[in-house]
ZAMARGU-4260 file (C-alpha; in steps of 0.2 Angstrom, whole numbers, plus 5000, padded with zeros to 4 digits):
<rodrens>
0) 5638/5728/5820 | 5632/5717/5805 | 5631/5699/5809 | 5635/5686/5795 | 5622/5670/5791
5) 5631/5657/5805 | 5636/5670/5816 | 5618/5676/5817 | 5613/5656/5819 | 5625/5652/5833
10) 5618/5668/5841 | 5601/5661/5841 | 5608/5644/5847 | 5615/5651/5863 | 5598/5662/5866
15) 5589/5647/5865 | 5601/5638/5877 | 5600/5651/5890 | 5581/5651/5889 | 5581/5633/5890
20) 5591/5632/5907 | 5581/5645/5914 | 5568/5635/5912 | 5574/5622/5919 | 5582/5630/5936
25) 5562/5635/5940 | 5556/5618/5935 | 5569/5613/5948 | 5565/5626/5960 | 5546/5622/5961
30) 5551/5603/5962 | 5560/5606/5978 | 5547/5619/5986 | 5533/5604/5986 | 5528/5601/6004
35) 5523/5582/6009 | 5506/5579/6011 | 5497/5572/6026 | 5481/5563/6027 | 5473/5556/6040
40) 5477/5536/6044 | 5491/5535/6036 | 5505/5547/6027 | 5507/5549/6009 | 5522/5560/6000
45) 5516/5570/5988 | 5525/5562/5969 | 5542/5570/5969 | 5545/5573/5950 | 5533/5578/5936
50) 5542/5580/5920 | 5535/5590/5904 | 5549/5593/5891 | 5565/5598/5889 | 5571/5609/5873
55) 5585/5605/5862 | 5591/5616/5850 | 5595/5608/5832 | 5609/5609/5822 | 5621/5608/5837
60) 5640/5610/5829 | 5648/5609/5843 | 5661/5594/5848 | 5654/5591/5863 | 5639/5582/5869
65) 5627/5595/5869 | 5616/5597/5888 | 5598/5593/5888 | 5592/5593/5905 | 5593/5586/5923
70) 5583/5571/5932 | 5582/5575/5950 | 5575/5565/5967 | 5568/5572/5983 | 5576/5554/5987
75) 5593/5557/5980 | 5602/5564/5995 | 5618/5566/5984 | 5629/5552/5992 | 5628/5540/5978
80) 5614/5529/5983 | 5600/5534/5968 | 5604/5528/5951 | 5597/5535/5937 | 5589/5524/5921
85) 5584/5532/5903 | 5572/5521/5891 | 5561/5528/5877 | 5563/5535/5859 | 5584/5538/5856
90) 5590/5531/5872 | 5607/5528/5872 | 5611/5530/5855 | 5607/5548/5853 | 5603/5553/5874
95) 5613/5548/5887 | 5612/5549/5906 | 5625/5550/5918 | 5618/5538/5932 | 5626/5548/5946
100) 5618/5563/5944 | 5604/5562/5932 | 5611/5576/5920 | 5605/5572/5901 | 5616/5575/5885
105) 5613/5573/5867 | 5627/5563/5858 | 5622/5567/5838 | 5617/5582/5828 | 5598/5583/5830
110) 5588/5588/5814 | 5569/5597/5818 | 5564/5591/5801 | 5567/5572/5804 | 5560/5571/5820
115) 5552/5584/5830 | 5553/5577/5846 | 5557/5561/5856 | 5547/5552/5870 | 5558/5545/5884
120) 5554/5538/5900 | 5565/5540/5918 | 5566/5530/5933 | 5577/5530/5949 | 5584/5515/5957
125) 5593/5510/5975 | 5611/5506/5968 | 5610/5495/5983 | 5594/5486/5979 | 5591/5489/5962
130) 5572/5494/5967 | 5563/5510/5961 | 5562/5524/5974 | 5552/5533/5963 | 5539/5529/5951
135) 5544/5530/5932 | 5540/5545/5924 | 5540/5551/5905 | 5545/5564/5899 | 5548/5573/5880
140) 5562/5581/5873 | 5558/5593/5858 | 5570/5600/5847 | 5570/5619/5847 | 5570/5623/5828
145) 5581/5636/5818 | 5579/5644/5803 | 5590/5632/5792 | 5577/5628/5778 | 5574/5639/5761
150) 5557/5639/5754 | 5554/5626/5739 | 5545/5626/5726 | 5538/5609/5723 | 5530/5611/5707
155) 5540/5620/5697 | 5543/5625/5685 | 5527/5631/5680 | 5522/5633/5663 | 5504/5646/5661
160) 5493/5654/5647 | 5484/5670/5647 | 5473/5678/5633 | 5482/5690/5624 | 5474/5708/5626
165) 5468/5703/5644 | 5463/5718/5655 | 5477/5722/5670 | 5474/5711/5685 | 5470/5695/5675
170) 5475/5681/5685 | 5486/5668/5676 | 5492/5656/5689 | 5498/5654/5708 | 5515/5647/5714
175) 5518/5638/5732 | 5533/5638/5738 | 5534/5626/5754 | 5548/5629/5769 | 5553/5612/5781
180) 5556/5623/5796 | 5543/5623/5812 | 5527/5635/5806 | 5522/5635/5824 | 5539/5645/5829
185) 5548/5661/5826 | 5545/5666/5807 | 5556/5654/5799 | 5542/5647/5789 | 5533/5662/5784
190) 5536/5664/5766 | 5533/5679/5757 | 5534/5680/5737 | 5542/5694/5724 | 5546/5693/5706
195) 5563/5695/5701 | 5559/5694/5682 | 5545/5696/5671 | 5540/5715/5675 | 5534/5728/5671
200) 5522/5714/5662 | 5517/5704/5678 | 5515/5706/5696 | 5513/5692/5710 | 5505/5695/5727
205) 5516/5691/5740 | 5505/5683/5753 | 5496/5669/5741 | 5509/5669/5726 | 5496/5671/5714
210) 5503/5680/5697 | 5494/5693/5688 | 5495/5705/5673 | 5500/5719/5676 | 5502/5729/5658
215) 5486/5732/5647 | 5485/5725/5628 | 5498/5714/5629 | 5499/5706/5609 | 5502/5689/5606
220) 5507/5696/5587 | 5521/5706/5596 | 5527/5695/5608 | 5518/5677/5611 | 5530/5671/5628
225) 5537/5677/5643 | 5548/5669/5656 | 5546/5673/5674 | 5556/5673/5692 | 5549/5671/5705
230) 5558/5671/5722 | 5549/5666/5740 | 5558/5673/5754 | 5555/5665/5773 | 5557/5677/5789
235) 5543/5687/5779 | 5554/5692/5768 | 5566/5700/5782 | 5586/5699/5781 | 5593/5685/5785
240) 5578/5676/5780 | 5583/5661/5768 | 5575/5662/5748 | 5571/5651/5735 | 5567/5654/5715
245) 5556/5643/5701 | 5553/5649/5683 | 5536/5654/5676 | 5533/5652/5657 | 5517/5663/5650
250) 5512/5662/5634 | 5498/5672/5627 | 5485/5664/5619 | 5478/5671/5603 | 5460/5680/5600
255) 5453/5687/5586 | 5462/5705/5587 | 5468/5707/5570 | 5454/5708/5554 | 5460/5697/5538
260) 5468/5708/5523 | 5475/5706/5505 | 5491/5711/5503 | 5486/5717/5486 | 5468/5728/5477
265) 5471/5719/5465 | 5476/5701/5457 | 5480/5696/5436 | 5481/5678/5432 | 5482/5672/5413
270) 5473/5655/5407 | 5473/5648/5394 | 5457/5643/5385 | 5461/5623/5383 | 5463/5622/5404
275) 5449/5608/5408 | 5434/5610/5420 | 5437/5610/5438 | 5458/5616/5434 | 5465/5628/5448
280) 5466/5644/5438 | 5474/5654/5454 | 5477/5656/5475 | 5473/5669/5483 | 5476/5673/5504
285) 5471/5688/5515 | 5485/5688/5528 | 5478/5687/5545 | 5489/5690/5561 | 5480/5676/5571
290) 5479/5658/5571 | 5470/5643/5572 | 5453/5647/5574 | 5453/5665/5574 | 5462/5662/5557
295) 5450/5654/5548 | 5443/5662/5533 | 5428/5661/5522 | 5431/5667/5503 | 5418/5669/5491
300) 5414/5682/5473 | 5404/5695/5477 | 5404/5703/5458 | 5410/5703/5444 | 5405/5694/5425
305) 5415/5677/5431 | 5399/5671/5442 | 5396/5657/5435 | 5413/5653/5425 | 5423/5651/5440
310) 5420/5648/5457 | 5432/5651/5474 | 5435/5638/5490 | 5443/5638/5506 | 5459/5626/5509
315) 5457/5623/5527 | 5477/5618/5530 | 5482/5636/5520 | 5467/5647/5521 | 5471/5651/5505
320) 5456/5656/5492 | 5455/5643/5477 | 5450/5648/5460 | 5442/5635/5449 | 5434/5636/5432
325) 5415/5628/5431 | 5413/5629/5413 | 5425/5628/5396 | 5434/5645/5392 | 5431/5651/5375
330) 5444/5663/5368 | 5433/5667/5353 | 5420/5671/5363 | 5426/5681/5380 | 5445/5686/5382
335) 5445/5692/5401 | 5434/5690/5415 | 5433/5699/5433 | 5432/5694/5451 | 5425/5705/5464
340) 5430/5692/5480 | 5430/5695/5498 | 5437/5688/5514 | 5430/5686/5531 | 5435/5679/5546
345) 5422/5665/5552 | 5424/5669/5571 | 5423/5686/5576 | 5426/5692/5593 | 5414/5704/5599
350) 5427/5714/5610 | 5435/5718/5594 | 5423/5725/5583 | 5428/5742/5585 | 5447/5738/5576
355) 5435/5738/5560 | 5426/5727/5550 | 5435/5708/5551 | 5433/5707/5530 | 5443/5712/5514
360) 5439/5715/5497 | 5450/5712/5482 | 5448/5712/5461 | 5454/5697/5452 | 5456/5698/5433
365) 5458/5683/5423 | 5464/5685/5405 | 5460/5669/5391 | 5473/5664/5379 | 5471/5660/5364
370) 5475/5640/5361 | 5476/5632/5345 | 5461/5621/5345 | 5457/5603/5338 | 5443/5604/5322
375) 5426/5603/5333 | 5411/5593/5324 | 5394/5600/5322 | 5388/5584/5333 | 5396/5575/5344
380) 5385/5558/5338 | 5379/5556/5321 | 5367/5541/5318 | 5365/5534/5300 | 5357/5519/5292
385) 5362/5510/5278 | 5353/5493/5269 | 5363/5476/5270 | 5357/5473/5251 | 5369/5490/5250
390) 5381/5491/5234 | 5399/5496/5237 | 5400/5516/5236 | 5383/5518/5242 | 5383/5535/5252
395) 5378/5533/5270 | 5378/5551/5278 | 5390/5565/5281 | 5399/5573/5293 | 5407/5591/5294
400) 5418/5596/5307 | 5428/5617/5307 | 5445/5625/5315 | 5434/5634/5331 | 5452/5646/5330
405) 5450/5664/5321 | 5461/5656/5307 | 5449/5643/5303 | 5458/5632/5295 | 5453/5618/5280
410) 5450/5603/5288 | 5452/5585/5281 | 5445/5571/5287 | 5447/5550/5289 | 5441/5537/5297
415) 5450/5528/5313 | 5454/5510/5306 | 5454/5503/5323 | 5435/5505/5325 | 5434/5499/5306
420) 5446/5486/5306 | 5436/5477/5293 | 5437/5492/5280 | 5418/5493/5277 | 5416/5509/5274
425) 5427/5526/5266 | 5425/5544/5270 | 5429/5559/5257 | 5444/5571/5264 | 5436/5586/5259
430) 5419/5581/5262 | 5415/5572/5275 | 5405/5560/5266 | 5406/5542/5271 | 5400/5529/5258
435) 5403/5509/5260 | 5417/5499/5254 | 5412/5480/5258 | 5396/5472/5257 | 5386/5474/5274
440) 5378/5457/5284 | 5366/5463/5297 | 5369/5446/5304 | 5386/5447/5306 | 5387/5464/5314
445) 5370/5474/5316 | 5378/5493/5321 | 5393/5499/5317 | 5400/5512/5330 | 5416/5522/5321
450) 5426/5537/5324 | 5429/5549/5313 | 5445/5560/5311 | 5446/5578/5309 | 5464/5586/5306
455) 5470/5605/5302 | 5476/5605/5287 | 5490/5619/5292 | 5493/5610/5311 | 5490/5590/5307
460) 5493/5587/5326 | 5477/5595/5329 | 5466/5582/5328 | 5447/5581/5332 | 5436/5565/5334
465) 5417/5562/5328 | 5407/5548/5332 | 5396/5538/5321 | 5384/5522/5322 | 5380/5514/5307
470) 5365/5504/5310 | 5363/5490/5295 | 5346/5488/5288 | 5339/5469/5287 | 5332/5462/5272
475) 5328/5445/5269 | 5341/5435/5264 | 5340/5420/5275 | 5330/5404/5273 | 5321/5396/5289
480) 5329/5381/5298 | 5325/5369/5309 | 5330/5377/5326 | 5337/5364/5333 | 5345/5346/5328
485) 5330/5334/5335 | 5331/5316/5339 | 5317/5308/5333 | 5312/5289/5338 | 5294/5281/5334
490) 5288/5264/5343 | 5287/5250/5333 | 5271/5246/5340 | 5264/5266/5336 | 5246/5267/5334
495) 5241/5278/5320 | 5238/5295/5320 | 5251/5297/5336 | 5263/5311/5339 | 5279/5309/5338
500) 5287/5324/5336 | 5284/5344/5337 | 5296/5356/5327 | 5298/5372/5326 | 5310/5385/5315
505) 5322/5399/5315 | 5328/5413/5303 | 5343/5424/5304 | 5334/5438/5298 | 5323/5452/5307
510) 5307/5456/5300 | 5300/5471/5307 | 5284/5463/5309 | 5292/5447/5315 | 5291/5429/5307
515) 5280/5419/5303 | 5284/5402/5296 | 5274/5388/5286 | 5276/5369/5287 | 5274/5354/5273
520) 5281/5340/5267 | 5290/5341/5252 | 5283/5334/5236 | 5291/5317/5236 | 5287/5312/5255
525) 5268/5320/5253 | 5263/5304/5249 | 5272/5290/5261 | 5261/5279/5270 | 5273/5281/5288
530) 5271/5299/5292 | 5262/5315/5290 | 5264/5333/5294 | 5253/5344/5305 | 5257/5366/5302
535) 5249/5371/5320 | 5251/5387/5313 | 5260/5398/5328 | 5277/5393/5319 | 5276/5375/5323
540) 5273/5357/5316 | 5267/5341/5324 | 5274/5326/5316 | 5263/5311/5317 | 5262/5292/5311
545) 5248/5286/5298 | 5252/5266/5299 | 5249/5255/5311 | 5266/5247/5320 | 5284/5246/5314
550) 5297/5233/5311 | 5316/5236/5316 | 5320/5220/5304 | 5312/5229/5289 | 5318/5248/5292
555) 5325/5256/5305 | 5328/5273/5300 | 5316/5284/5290 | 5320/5299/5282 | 5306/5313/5282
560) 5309/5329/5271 | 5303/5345/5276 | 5299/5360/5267 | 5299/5378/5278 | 5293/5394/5268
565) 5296/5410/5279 | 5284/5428/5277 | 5297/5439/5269 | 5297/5448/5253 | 5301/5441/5243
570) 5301/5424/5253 | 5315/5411/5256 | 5312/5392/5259 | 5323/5378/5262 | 5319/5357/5265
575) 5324/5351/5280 | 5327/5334/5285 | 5321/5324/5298 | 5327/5309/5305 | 5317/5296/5313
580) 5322/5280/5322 | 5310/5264/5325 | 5315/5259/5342 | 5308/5246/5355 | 5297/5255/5368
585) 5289/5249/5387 | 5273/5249/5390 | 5273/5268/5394 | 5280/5271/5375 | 5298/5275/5383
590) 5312/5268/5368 | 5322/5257/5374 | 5333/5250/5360 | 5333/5257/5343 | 5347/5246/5333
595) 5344/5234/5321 | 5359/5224/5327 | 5352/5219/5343 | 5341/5207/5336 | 5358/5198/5330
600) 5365/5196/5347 | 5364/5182/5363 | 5346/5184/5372 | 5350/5195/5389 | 5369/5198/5381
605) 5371/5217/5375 | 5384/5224/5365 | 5390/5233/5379 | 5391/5217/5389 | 5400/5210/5374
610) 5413/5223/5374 | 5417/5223/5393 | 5419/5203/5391 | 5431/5205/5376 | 5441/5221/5388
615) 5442/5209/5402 | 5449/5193/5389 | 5461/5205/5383 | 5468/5212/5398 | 5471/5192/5406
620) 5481/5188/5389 | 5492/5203/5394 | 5496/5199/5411 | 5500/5181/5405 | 5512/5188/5393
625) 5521/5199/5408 | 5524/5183/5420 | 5530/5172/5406 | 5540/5187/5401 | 5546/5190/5419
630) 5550/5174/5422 | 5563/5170/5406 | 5571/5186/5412 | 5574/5178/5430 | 5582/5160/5422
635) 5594/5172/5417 | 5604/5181/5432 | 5613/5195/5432 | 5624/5190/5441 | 5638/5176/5438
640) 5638/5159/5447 | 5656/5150/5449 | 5653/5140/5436 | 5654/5154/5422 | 5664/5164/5430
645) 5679/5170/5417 | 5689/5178/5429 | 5706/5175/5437 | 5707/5162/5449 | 5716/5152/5461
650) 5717/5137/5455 | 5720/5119/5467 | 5731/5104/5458 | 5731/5088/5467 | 5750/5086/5461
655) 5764/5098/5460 | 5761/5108/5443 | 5773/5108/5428 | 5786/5114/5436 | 5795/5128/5438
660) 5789/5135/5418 | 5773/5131/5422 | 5767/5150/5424 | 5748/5148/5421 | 5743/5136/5433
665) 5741/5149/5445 | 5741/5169/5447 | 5749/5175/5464 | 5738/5191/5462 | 5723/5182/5469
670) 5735/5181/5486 | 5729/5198/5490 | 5716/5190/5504 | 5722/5175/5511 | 5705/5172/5520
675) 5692/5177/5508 | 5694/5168/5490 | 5685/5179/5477 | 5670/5174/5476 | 5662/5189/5471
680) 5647/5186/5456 | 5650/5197/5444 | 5635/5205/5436 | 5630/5198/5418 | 5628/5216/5409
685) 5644/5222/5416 | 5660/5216/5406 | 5674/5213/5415 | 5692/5223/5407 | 5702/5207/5407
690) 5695/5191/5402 | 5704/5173/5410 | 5702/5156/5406 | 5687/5149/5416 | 5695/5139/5431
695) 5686/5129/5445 | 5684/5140/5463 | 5686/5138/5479 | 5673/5144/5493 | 5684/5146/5507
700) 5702/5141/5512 | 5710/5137/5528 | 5715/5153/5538 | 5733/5153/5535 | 5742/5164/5550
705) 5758/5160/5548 | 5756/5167/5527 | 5747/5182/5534 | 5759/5189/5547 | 5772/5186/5533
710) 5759/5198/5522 | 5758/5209/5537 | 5776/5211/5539 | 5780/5214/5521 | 5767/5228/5519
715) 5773/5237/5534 | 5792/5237/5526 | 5786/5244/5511 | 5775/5257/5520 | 5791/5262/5528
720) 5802/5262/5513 | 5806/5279/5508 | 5811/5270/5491 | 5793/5264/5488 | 5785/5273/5474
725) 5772/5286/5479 | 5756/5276/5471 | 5748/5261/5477 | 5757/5243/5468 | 5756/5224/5469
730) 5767/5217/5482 | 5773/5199/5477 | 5779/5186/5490 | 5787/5171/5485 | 5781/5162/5501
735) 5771/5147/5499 | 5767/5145/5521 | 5764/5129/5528 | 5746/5128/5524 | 5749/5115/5506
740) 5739/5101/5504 | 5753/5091/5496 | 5762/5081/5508 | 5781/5085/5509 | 5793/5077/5498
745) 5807/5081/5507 | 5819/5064/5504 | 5828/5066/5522 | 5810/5061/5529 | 5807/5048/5514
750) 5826/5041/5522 | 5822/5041/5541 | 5803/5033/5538 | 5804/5014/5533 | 5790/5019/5520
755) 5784/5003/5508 | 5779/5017/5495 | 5782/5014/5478 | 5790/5026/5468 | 5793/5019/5451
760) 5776/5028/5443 | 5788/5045/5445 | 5798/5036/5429 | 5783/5039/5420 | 5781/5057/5423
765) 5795/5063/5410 | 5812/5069/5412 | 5810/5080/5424 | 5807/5067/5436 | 5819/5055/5430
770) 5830/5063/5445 | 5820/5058/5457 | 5813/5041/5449 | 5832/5036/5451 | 5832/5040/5471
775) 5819/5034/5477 | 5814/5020/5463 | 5816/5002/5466 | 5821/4996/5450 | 5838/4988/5445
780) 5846/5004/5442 | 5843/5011/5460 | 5857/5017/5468 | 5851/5013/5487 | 5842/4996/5485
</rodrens>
């Protein structure tokens, strides 16, 4: 009868239960069959309990709290009076004890692998008293374990490397597979291992889990990875045993197995004979199985008649062979070359040699072309000298240039103007003869470097240059100057005979032998009594005085020709003027002053003294002008005053106007602003649209309340009138407030007041106050006297 994976663990759980009672009946039994122990003086009982452990089997399914164990006193007469106590690890959540009778159950599922065992302690009490009748005692439950853990592979999955070609046995790497189950008990955790994939190539001991090869010449170039299973089994590998599996990648590492070959004998590449030094002319490879390392390759030429034409390297990201050229290809002169070259590997492996020699040979032909080719000169520099006393036409020197190509073309040649910009010089087509077309100056440019073209007459494209320096010839063609401009003073209180001066000269021109100048005074000054010329004869001259003292008053300049004859041939002179100025000198003979005028100023007052004084007058007669200026401008404001102000006004009458078609003594649009009168200057260079009559202001007026609520109230109607136009307008009141400064002349007051006043003056005002002459007059004529 075959036993399923839970029948076969409930099986094992109820073995273990009946073992674990047996055990505990004989613990029970020997408890019991302990005899007191007598000693002399007094009597002592020998301890009634001893406990070691009790065993619990894990994994307990059941619904019921599973039974540990017993707790038993030789006191306990069974009628109630012991009471049992559990403490320690678990007690009361997971152990329980029934206080009557001592018997221990477990209340949870235990679990070996989270706690292997618990430490508890027991103790029996008089229910009565509550004292201990026996000493405490402790005791340990351990939990039985079952087979309920597979094997694990902590590390996995593992990843390994072997040499390719590796002998059988070759160990490539160990696996652990660890099991959580009690190593100490039964064989749950006694693992053995087995491959499940990954043979007939590799092999794993089952006892350590290490893996090995276990084929011979395995090649990376046939298969470079391998993935393995590995299972590890716990019960040693026995059925019902629980497994578990990780992965194993191999990959085989590469060795030099395989020798480097060309895919061809033989390689044809065709250049062409214009292709520059140090061009690629081709690539070659030798194919090699391997890599990295045992790929690398070395080429070089062992024959052939392209030694030292061409030469071959190695590109270290390719391996591939690179063919150069090291010198000029010449189809007129070779057509074809050929390469013997072989390729090696740089690291060979012993273990290997017998597989044949790890080299290659091969042929490589390289075949020229012909190019069409620029004319070529004889010389690549011609050198030629010509005399700057040269005519025009004068033939300087030749060049000749041919067609390298088998048709050798005619060849015509000219001159590049952008190295002759000048046009000094021509050259013959045919010839090659170059003559001068300008007059040469060996100052102005001493070598002439030009280039020459050459063209085929059939192909003009191709175009060849030649290079020429023209080097002009000096002649003498320059007179002697002073080499500088010198600024030369004398003392007026010079002694005779002193130096005052050393000269020297210069000359454009460039004698081979170098120059040599001579010094005099010219005809005319050879016999003045101030000065006198010394030649020192190493192309300089000392100037010196003959007389005794100078005088500003009488001269202060002098004006001393001198004549200069230079070595050429023939030679050049020229006369030379030096000026010298009489100044006044310090003791140490240092000039000082060397105007005339400054005997015509102040004493202690210079001319520059003079002119700072003027600067300074000039610059106070400017400032004055400004502030005078300045101040007209401010007498003249910008801004109006009342006075001349032009604008519309509100203007005050002390009487009552011109009645009702007097239109102008007033303007209602000034009412805009009862409480401020405009006052507002206006500013002079702004000109107002509308000019008024000039009318007397007024600064303020009374604040008017009674006229502004009337304002108020007439502005909010119109804002409110849907009739009102849609732009803003001028509102005008006909409401004078109560605000006037005329008193009323209302004639119901004049009738109730006994008022003296006389009225008769109104007969004078006109006939529009004849009216009121007549009411309120006094004369014969009145109607109420």
């Amino acid at each position: 009868m075959k036993l399923g994976k839970v029948e076969f663990c409930h099986f094992l759980q109820i073995i273990a239960l009946f073992l674990c009672l047996s055990g505990m009946n004989q613990a029970e039994l020997s408890r019991s069959r302990s005899k007191p122990y007598f000693q002399s003086g007094r009597t002592r009982t020998k301890r009634s309990w001893v406990w070691n452990q009790f065993f619990v089997l894990e994994e307990y399914m059941g619904t019921d709290p599973l039974y540990v164990g017993k707790l038993h006193s030789d006191v306990d007469k069974g009628d109630g009076s012991i009471k049992y106590i559990l403490s320690g690890e678990g007690a009361s959540s997971i152990f329980i004890i029934d206080e009557n009778t001592g018997d221990i159950h477990a209340t949870k599922r235990l679990d070996r692998e989270e706690q292997a065992y618990y430490t508890l302690r027991a103790q029996a009490l008089d229910r009565l008293t509550n004292k201990p009748v026996e000493p405490e005692s402790e005791f340990v439950i351990k939990i039985q374990d079952i087979n309920d853990n597979e094997p694990k592979f902590l590390d996995g999955p593992y990843t390994a490397g072997v040499p390719e070609m590796s002998p059988v046995g070759t160990s490539v790497v160990q696996v652990t597979a660890t099991d959580a189950d009690d190593p100490t008990y039964g064989n749950s955790a006694r693992v053995v291992y087995s491959i499940l994939q990954g043979q007939p190539y590799f092999s794993v001991e089952p006892k350590t889990g290490v893996i090995k090869t276990a084929l011979p010449n395995m090649d990376r170039e046939a298969k470079d990875q391998y993935l393995l299973v590995i299972q590890a089994k716990d019960m040693v590998g026995q059925n019902g045993g629980l497994s578990g599996t990780t992965s194993v990648t191999v990959t085989l590492t590469d060795v030099n197995d395989n020798p480097p070959r060309f895919p061809r004998r033989s390689y044809q590449y065709n250049v062409p004979e214009s292709l520059p030094v140090a061009s690629v002319v081709a690539r070659i490879k030798a194919a090699d199985a391997d890599v990295g390392p045992n790929a690398e390759m070395e080429y070089k030429i062992v024959d052939g008649d392209g030694l030292g034409v061409f030469k071959i390297s190695v590109d270290k990201d390719t391996q591939e062979g690179i063919i150069t050229i090291q010198k000029e290809l010449d189809f007129e002169a070779k057509t074809s070359y050929t390469l013997r070259i072989e390729a090696a590997n740089m690291h060979v492996d012993p273990r290997f040699l017998s597989l044949g020699p790890f080299s290659d040979m091969t042929t490589v032909k390289i075949i020229v072309e012909d190019v069409d080719e620029p004319p070529v000169f004889t010389s690549r520099l011609y050198s030629m000298v010509v005399s700057e006393a040269a005519k025009v036409g004068t033939i300087i020197g030749t060049v000749a240039a041919h067609d390298p190509d088998a048709s050798n073309s005619p060849v015509r040649y000219s001159i590049d103007r952008n190295t002759d910009l000048e046009r000094y010089f021509n050259i013959d087509a045919n010839s090659g003869v170059i003559t001068t077309a300008k007059s040469l100056d060996r100052e102005t440019n001493a070598v002439h470097n030009i280039t020459v073209l050459a063209m085929e007459s059939q192909n003009p494209a191709q175009i060849g240059r030649g290079y020429v320096a023209i080097t002009i010839l000096d002649i003498n063609d320059n007179a002697p100057e002073f080499a500088m401009e010198y600024e030369t003073t004398v003392c007026e209180n010079a002694q005779p005979g002193q130096v005052i001066q050393k000269i020297s000269a210069i000359d454009k021109d460039d004698p081979p032998n170098g120059h040599q100048f001579y010094f005099s005074l010219t005809a005319e000054a050879a016999n003045n009594h101030n000065f006198t010329l010394q030649d020192n004869k190493d192309n300089t001259a000392t100037v010196l005085t003959r007389r005794n003292g100078f005088r500003r008053q009488e001269q202060s300049v002098f004006y001393l020709p001198i004549y200069i004859v230079d070595s050429g041939s023939p030679s050049l002179s020229s006369t030379n003027t030096l000026t010298i100025r009489v100044c006044d000198c310090d003791a140490d003979g240092i000039a000082q002053t060397c105007n005339a005028e400054a005997y015509i100023l102040p004493a202690g007052l210079s001319t520059g003294a003079l002119i700072a004084i003027l600067a300074c007058v000039l610059t106070l007669l400017v400032l004055v002008l400004l502030i005078v200026t300045m101040r007209r401008r401010k007498k003249e404001p910008l801004i109006f005053d009342e006075e001349r102000d032009i604008r519309e006004n509100i203007v005050r009458y002390d009487d009552e106007g011109g009645g009702e078609e007097d239109t102008e003594a007033f303007d209602m649009a000034a009412l805009r602003n009862l409480n401020i009168i405009r006052d507002t200057k206006t500013r002079r260079d702004v000109t107002p649209e509308i000019q008024f009559l000039s009318r007397p202001t007024f600064k303020s007026i009374p604040d008017n309340v009674i006229f502004r609520e009337f304002i108020w109230e007439r502005l909010k109607e119109a804002d409110v009138d849907p009739c009102a136009p849609p732009y803003d307008s001028l509102q005008t009141y006909a409401f004078e407030g109560n605000g006037s400064v005329a008193e009323s002349l209302s004639s119901l007051d004049s009738i109730s007041s006994n008022s003296d006043q006389n009225y008769d003056y109104l007969s004078d005002w006109g006939p529009r106050f004849k009216r009121l002459a007549d009411m309120y007059g006094t004369g014969p004529d009145c109607l109420y006297s």
